[in-house]
MDTraj code that builds the backbone (N, CA, C; nanometers):
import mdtraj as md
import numpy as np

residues = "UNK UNK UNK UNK UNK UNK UNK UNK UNK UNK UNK UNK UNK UNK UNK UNK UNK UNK UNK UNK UNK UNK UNK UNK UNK UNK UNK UNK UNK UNK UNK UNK UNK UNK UNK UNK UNK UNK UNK UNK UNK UNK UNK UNK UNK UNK UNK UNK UNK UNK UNK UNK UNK UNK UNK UNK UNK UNK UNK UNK UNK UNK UNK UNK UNK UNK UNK UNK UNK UNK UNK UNK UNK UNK UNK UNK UNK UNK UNK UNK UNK UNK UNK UNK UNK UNK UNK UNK UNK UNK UNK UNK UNK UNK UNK UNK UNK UNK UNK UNK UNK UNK UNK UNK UNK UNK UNK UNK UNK UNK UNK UNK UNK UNK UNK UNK UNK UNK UNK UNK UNK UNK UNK UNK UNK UNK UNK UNK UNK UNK UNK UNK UNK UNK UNK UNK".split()
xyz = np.array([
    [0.8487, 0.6074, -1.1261],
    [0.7650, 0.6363, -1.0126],
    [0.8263, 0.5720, -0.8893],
    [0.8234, 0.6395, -0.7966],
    [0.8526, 0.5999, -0.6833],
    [0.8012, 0.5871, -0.5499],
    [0.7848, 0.4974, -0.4621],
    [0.7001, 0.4183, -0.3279],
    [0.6968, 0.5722, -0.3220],
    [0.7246, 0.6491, -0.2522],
    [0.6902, 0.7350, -0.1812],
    [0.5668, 0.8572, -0.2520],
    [0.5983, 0.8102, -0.4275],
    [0.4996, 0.8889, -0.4580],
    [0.3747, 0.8543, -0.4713],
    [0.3641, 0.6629, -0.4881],
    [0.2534, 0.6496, -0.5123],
    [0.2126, 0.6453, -0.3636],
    [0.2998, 0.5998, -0.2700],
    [0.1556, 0.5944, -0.1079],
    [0.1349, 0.7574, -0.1347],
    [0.2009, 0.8985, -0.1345],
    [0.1107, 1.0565, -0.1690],
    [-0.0205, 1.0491, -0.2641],
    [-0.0070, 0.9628, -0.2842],
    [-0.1474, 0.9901, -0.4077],
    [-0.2792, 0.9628, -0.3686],
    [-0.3337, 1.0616, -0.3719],
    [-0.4929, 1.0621, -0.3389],
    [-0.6001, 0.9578, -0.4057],
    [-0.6679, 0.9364, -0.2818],
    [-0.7408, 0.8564, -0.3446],
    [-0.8648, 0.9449, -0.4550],
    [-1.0065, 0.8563, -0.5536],
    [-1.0484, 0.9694, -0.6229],
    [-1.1465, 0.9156, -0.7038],
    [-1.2026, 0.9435, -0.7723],
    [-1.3226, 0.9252, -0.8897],
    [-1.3182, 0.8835, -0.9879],
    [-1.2563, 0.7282, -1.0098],
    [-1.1976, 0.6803, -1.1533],
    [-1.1418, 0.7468, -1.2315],
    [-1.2155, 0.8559, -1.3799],
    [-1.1437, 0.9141, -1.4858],
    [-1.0969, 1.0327, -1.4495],
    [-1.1529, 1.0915, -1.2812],
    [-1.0906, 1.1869, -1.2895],
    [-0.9319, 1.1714, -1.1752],
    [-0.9183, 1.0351, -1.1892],
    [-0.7717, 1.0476, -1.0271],
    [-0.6678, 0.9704, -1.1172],
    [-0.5576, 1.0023, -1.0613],
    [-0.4175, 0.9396, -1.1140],
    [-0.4616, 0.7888, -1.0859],
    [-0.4525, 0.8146, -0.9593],
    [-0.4208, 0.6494, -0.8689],
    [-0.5003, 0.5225, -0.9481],
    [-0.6388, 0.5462, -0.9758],
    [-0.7310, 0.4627, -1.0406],
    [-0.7092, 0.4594, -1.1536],
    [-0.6504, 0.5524, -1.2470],
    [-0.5903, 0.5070, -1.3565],
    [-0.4400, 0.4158, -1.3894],
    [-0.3961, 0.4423, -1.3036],
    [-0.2408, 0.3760, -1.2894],
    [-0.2936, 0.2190, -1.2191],
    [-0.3717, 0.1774, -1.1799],
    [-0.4146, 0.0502, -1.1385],
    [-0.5053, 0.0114, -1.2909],
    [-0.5726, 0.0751, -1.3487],
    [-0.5836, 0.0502, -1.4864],
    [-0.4954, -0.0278, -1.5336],
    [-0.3793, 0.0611, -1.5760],
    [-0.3125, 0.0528, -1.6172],
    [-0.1988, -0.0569, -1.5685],
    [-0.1234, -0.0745, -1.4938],
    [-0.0882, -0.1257, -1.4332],
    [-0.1224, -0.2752, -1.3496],
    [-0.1886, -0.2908, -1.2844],
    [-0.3023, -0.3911, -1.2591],
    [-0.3827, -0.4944, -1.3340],
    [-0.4179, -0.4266, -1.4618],
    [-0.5264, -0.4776, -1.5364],
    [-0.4716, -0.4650, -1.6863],
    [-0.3678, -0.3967, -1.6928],
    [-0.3063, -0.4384, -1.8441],
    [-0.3744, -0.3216, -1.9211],
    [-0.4922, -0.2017, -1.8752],
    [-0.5313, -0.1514, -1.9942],
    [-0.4396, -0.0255, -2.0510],
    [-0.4933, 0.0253, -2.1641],
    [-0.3751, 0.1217, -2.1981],
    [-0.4779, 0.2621, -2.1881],
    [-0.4422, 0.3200, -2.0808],
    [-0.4658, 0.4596, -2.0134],
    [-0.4222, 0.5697, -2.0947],
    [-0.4957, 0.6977, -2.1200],
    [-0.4368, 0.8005, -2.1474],
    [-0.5407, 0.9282, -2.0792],
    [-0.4530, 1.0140, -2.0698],
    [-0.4726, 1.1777, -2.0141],
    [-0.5734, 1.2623, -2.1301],
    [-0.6873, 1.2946, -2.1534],
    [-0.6982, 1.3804, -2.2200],
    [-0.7194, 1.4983, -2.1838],
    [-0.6276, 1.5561, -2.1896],
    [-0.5537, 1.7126, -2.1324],
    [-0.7122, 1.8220, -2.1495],
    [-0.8018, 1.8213, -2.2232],
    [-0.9182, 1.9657, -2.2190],
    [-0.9982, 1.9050, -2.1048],
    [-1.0320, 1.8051, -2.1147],
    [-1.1012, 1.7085, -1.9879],
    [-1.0588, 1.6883, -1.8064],
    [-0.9203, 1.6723, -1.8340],
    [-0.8576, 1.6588, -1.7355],
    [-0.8883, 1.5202, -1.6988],
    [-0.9224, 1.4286, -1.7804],
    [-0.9825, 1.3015, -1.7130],
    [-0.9210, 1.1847, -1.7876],
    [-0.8895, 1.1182, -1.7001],
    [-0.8342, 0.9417, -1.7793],
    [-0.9254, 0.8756, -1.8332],
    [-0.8785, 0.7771, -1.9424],
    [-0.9908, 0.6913, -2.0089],
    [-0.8910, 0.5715, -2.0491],
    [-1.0012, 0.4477, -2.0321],
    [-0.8822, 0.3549, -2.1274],
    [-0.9395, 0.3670, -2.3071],
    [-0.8202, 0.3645, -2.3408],
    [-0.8495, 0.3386, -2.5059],
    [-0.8453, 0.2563, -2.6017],
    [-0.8818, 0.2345, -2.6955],
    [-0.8821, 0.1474, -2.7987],
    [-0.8005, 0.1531, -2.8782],
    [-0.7428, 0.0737, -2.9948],
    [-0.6118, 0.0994, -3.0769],
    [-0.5628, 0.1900, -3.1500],
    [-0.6846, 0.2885, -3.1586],
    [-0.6776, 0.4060, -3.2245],
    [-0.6937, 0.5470, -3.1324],
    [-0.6643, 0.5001, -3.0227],
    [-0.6495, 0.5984, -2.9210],
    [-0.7690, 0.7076, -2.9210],
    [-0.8764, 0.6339, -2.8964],
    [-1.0331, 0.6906, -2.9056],
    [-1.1004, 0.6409, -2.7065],
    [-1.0978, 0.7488, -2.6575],
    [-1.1459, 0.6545, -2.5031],
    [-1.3268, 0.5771, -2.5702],
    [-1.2771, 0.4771, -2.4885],
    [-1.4000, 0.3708, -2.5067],
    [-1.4570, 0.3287, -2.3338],
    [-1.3486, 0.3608, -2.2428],
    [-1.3918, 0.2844, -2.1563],
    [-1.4026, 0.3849, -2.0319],
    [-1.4624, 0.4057, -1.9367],
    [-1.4638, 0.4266, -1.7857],
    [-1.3877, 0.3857, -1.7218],
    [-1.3070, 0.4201, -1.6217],
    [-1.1823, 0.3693, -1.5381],
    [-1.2805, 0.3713, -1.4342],
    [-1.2727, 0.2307, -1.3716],
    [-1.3858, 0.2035, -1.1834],
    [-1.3105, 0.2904, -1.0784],
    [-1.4265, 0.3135, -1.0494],
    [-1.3562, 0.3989, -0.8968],
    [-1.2906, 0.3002, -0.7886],
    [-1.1663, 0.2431, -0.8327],
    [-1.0772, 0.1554, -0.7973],
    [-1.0704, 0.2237, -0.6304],
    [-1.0228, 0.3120, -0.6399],
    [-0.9954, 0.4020, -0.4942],
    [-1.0601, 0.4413, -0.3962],
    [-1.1577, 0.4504, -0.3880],
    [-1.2990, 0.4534, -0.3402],
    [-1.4198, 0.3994, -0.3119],
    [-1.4136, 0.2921, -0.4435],
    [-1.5271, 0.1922, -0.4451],
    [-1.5137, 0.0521, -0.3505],
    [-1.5331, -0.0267, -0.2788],
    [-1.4912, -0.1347, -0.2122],
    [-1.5384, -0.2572, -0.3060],
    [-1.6312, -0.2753, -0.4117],
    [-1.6498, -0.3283, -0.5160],
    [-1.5729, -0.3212, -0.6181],
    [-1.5350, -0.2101, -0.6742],
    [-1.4158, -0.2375, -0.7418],
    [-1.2762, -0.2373, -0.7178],
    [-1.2808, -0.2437, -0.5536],
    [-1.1457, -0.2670, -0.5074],
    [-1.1339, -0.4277, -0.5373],
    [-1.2083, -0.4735, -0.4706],
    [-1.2516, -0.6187, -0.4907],
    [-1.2013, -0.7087, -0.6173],
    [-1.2535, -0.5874, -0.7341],
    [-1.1991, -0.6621, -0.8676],
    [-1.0237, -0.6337, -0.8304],
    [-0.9410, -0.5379, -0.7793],
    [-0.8366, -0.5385, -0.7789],
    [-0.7669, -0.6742, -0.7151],
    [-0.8324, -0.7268, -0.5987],
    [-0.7888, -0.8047, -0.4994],
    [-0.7956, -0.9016, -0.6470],
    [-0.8770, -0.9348, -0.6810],
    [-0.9252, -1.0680, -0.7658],
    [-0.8299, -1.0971, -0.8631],
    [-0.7780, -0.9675, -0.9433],
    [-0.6981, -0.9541, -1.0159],
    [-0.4874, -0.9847, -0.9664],
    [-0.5210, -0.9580, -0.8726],
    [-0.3610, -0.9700, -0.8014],
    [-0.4009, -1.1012, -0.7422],
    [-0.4906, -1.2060, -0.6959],
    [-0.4949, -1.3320, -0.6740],
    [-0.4563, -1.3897, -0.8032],
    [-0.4469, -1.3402, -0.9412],
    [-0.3986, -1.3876, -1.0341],
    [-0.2565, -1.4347, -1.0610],
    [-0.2308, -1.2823, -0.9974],
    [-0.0706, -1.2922, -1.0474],
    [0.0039, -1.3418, -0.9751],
    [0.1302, -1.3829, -1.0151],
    [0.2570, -1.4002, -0.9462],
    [0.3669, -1.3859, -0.9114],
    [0.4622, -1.4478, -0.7907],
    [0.5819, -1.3714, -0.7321],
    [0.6579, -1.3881, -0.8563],
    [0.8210, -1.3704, -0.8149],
    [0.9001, -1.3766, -0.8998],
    [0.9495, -1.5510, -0.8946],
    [0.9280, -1.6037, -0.8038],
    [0.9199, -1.7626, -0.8674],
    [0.7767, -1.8444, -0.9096],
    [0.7312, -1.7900, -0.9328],
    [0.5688, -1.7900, -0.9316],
    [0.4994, -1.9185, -0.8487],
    [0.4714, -1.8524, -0.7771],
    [0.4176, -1.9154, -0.6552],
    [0.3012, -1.7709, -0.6534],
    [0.2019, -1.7839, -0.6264],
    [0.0699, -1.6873, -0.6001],
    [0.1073, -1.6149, -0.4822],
    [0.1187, -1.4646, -0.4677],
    [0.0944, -1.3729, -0.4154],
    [-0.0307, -1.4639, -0.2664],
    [0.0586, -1.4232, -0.1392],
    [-0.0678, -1.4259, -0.0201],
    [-0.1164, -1.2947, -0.0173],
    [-0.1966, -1.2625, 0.0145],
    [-0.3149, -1.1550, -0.0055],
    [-0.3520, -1.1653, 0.1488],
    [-0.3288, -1.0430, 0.2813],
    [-0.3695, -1.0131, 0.3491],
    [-0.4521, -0.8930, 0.3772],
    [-0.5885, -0.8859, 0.4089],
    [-0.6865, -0.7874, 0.4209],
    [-0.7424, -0.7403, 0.5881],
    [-0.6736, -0.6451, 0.6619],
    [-0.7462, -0.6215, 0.8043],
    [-0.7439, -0.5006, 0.8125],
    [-0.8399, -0.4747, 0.9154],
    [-0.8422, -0.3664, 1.0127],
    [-0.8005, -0.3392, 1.1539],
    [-0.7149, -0.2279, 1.1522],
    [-0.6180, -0.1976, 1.2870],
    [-0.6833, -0.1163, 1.3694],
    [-0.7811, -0.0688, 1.4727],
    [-0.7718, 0.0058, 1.5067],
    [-0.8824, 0.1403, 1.4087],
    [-0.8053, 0.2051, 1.3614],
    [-0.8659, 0.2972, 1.2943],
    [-0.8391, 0.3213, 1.1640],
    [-0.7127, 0.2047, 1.1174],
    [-0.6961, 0.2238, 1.0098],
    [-0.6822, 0.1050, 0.9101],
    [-0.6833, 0.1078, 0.7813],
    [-0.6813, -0.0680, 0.7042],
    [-0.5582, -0.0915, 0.6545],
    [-0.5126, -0.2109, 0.6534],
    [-0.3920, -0.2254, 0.5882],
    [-0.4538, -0.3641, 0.4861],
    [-0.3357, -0.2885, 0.3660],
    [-0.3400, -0.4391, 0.2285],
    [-0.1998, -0.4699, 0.2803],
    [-0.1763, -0.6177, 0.2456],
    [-0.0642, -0.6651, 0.2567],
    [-0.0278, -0.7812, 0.1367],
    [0.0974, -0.7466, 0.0355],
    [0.0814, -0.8644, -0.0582],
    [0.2113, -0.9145, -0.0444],
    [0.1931, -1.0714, 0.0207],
    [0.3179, -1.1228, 0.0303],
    [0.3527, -1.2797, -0.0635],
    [0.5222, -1.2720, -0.0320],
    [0.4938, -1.3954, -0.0208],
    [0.4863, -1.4858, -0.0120],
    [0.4254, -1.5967, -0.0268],
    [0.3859, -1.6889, 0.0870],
    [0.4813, -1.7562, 0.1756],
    [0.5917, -1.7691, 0.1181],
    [0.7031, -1.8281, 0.2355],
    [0.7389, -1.7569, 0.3238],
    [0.7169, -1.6306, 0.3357],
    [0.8227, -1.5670, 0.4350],
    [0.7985, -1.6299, 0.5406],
    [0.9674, -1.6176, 0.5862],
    [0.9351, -1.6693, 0.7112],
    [1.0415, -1.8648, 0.7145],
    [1.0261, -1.8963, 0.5880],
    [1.0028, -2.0560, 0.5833],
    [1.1505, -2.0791, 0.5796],
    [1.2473, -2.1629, 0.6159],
    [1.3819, -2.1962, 0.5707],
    [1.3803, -2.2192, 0.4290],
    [1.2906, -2.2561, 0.3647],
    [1.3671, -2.2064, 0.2043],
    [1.3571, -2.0919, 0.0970],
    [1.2269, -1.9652, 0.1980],
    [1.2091, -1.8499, 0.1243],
    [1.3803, -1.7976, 0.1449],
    [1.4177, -1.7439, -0.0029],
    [1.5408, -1.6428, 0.0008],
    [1.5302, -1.4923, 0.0415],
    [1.4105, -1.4400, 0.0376],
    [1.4306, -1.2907, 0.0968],
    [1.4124, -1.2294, -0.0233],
    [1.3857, -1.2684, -0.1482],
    [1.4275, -1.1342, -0.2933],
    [1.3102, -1.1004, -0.2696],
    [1.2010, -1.1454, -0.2367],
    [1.0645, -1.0235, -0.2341],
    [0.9914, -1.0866, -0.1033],
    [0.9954, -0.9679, -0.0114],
    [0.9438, -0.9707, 0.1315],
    [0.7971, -0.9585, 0.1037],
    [0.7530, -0.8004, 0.1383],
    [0.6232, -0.8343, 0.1631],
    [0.6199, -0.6817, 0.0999],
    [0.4558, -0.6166, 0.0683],
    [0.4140, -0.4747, 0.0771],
    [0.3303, -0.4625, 0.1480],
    [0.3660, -0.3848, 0.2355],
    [0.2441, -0.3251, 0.3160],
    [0.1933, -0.1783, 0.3180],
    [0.0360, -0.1491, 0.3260],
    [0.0158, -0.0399, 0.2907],
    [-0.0816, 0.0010, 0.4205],
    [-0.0812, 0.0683, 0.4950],
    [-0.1679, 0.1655, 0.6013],
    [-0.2783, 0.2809, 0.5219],
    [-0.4122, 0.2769, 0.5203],
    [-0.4723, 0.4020, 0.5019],
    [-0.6029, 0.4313, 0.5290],
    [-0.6616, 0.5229, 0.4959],
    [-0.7747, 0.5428, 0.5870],
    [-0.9470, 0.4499, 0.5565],
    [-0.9185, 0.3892, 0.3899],
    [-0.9932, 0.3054, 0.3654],
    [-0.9539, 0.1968, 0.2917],
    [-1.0236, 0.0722, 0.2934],
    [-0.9448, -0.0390, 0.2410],
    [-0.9367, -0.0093, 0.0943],
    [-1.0431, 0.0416, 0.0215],
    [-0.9757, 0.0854, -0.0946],
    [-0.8847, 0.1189, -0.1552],
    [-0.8679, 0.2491, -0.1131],
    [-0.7094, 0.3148, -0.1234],
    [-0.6111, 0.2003, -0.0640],
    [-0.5970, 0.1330, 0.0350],
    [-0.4751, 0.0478, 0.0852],
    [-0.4489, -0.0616, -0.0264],
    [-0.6022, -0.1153, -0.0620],
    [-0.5714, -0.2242, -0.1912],
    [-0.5020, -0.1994, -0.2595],
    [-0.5441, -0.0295, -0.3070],
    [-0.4983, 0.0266, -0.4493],
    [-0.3673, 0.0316, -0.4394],
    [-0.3007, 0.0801, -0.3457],
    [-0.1877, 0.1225, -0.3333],
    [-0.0784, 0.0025, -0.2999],
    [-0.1228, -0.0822, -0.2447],
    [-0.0113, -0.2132, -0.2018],
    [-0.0266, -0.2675, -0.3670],
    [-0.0920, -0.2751, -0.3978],
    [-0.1295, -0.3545, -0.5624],
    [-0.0269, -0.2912, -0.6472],
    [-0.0511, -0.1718, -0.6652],
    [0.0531, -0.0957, -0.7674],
    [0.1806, -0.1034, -0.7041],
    [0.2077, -0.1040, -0.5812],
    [0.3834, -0.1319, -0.5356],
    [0.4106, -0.2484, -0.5433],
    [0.3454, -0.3494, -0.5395],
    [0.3665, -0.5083, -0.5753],
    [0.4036, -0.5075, -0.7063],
    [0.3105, -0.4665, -0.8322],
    [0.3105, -0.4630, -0.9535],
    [0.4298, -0.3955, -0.9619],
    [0.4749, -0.2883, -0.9348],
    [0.6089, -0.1980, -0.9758],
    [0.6882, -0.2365, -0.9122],
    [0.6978, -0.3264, -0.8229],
    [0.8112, -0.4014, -0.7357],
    [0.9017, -0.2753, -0.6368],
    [0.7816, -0.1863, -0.5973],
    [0.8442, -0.0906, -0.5082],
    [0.8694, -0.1274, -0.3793],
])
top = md.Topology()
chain = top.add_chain()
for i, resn in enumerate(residues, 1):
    res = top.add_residue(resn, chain, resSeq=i)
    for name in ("N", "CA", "C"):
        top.add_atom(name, md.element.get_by_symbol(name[0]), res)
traj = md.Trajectory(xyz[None], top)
């Protein structure tokens, strides 16, 4: 997958959108699958039976929230905690996951920053989260 495909991706309705499943997945460690007559994502259990609801990660500002919470977890590649920037521009929101040295005489530069522009903070969470996670 590639940056350019995941910022194209629509935001959407948990089991039924890519994006909220790939932050599932991705994000949260669960193991996602397609069931093709449905058209809808689910996470599953070890026997590949959906058990669970995927949150309307993309849409919801509550379960964006759990996303933020979840990437306050993780860490850079020297592990040092992810800075987590959240604003509004104007007319539009940006996520920003950096980190934290930039800037400092002893950050090296191997991971700058992600920044994401979009029309709700949801979608921007969603989307800077999964390019952090995929190191896009």
């Amino acid at each position: 997958m590639t940056r350019e495909e995941v910022l194209a991706m629509k935001p959407g309705n948990g089991n039924e959108n890519e994006l909220d499943a790939l932050v599932a997945e991705k994000v949260f460690g669960a193991k996602v699958m397609l069931y093709t007559p449905q058209g809808r994502y689910y996470i599953i259990d070890k026997t590949y039976l959906p058990w669970g609801e995927i949150p309307p990660y993309s849409t919801d500002i509550s379960a964006a929230w759990e996303v933020v919470g979840e990437m306050a977890k993780r860490k850079c590649y020297d592990g040092t905690p992810f800075f987590i920037q959240l604003e509004i521009r104007g007319n539009k929101c940006r996520a920003t996951f950096m980190h934290p040295f930039i800037g400092s005489p002893a950050h090296d530069d191997r991971m700058e920053y992600v920044l994401v522009f979009s029309d709700t903070m949801p979608e921007a969470i969603c989307k800077a989260s999964l390019l952090a996670v995929l190191g896009l």
